[in-house]
N, C-alpha and C positions, 0 to 999 in steps of 0.2 A: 176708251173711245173718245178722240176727240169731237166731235161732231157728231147732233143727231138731227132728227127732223121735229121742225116744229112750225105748227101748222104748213105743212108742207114743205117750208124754206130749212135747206142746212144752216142751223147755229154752233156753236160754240158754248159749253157748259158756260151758266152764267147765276146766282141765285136765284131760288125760287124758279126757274122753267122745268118743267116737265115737256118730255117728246116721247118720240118712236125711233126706235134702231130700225136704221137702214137695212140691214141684216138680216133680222128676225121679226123685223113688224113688233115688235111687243114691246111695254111700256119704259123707259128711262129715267132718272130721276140728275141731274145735276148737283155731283159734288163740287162742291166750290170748299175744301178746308183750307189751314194755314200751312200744313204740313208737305201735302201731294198737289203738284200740279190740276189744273181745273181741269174734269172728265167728267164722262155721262158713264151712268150705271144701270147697269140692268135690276130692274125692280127684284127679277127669282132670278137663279142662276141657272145658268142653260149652256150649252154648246155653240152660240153664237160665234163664228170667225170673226167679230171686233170685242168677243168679250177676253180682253187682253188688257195687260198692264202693261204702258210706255215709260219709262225713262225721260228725264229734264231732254236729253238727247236726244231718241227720240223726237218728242214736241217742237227741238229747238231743229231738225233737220224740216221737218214737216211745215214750219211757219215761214220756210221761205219758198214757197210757193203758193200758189191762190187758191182758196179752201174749196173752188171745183174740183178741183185737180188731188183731192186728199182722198186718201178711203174711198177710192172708186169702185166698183162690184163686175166682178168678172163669174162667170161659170163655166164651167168644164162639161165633157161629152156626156158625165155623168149627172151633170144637173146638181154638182157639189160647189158651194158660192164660195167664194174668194175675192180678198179686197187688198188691192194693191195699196200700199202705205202710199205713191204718189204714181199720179198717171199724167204723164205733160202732153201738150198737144203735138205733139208728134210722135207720140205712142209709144214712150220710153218708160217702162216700169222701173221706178225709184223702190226696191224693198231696204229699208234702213236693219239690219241685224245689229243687238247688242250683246246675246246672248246665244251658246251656243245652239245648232240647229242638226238636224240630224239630214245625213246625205240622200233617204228617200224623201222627206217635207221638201228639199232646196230642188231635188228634180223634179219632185210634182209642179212648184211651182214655175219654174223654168219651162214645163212643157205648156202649161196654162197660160201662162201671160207671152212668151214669146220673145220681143223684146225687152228683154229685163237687164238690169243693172245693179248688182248687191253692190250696200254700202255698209261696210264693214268696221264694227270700232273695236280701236286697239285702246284698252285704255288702265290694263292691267301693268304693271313697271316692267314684270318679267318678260311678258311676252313682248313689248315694246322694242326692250334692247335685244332679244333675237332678231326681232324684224330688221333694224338696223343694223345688225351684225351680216344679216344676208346682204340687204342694199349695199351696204359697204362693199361688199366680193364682188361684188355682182360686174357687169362690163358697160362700161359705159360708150353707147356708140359713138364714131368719129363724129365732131362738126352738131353732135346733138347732144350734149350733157344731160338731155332730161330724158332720155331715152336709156332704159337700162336691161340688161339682162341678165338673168342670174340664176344659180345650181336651182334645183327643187329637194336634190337629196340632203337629206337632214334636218327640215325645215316644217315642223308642224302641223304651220298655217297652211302650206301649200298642198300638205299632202291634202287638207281638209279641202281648199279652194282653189288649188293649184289643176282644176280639170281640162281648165281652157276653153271650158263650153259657152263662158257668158260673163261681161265684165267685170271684174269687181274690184270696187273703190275701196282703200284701205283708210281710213279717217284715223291719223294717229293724234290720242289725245297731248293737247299742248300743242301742237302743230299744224303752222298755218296752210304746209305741202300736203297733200295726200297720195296717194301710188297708187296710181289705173292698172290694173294687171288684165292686158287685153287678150278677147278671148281666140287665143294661139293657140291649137290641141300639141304639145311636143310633151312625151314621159320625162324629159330630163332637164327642161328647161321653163321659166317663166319669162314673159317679157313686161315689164313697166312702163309707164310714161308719166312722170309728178307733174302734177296740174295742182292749181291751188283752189281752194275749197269753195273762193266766193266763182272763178274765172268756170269751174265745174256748173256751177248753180245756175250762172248768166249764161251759160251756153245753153240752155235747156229753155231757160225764159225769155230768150231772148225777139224779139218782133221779126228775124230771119227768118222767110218761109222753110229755106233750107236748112234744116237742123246741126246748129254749128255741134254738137255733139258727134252728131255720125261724120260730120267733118272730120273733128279730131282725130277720130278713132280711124277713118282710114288715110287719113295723113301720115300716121304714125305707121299702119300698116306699110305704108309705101316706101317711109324710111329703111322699116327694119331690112322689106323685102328688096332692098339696094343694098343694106350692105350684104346681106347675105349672098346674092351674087356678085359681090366682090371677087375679084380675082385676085389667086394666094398673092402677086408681087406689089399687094399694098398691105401686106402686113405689118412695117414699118409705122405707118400711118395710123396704126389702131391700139387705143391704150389695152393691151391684152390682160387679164388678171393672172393673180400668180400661174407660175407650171403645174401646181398641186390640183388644178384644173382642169385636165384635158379633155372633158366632153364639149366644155365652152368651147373652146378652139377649136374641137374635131367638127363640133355640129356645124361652127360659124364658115369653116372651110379656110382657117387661117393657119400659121404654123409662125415659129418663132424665126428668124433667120440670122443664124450666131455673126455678129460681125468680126468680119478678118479683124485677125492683130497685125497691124505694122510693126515690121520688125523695128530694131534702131541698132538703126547704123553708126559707126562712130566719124566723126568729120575728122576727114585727112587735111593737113595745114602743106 
């Protein structure tokens, strides 16, 4: 738990403060060691939803936004508390995942908070180089390079997050691009858009009443939903991925178009 209360104000574990979790009302003590990031600790151990352990990652996504906006407390029809890892003023739930999650916690929490946003880290070697082994296939739309589309079959990640019901940020470790996989419901496809990590952050905090976030996302929308009604005779125009592909091309509404061979002629003197 980053943050408790003391004497009424949210702090920051710091030596020697004792507080109260937000959570469960009940007492906290402040670790401050050499080893683990600074955190508050529940005095007994309970059931608490912030009594969790975060990763450097974690803390290091969490500290770029403003410590109102952290561990904010949301409850459900059932009167079961939930605390969004970042709630920005425009009411976009930031949940940071390091670790695997099971598919009924990620729709509990999708139906509770609403606008949500999973931020996903890749940070294992193996699964890394799958992930860019997809991107790599994947189709890149005319005129928008940072716009990609790609298979879902045989891909893990996607089967796990691939639902299309709710964004999810892909944060690959070592890398300063991340992949929006916006939420599209199609069984056979994903659709992407690489935004870079800090350009993600600053759209969220930024002093725009209009949320340059929900910008993004239906900018992107408007792209995809262009080329898709593209008509077959600009297929030329479209870097299509190999032929071992054909749903990409079938769903996109494109087809290859063999170009005639000129004959040759032989020149008469």
């Amino acid at each position: 738990m980053k943050t408790a209360l003391v004497e009424g104000a949210r702090r920051g574990a710091e030596p020697g403060l004792k507080g109260v979790c937000p959570g469960c009302d009940q007492p906290v003590l402040a670790r401050c060691g050499k080893k683990r990031v600074w955190h508050w600790a529940h005095k007994v151990e309970c059931n608490c939803p912030l009594n969790k352990e975060e990763t450097d990652w974690h803390r290091g996504w969490k500290n770029h936004f403003p410590v109102e906006w952290q561990e904010v407390f949301h409850s459900d029809i059932n009167g079961e508390r939930h605390f969004a890892d970042v709630k920005t003023k425009n009411s976009w739930v930031l949940e940071f995942q390091h670790s695997p999650i099971s598919s009924e916690e990620r729709a509990s929490r999708n139906k509770v908070y609403g606008k949500i946003t999973w931020v996903v880290h890749l940070y294992r070697q193996q699964e890394t180089k799958r992930f860019f082994e997809m991107a790599n296939g994947g189709l890149a739309l005319p005129g928008h390079p940072y716009t990609v589309i790609v298979e879902k079959k045989g891909n893990y990640l996607l089967s796990d997050w691939g639902e299309g019901i709710k964004p999810v940020l892909f944060d690959i470790e070592g890398n300063e691009v991340c992949w929006l996989m916006l939420p599209i419901e199609n069984e056979n496809l994903a659709y992407f858009a690489k935004v870079k990590k800090n350009d993600f952050i600053n759209l969220h905090i930024s002093e725009d009443q209009n949320c340059g976030y929900t910008k993004l996302l239906n900018h992107t929308f408007q792209i995809i939903s262009g080329v898709l009604q593209k008509k077959k005779g600009n297929a030329r125009k479209v870097k299509l991925p190999p032929l071992n592909k054909p749903s990409v091309q079938d769903t996109l509404g494109y087809r290859v178009v063999p170009r005639p061979r000129l004959s040759r002629r032989r020149r008469r003197f």
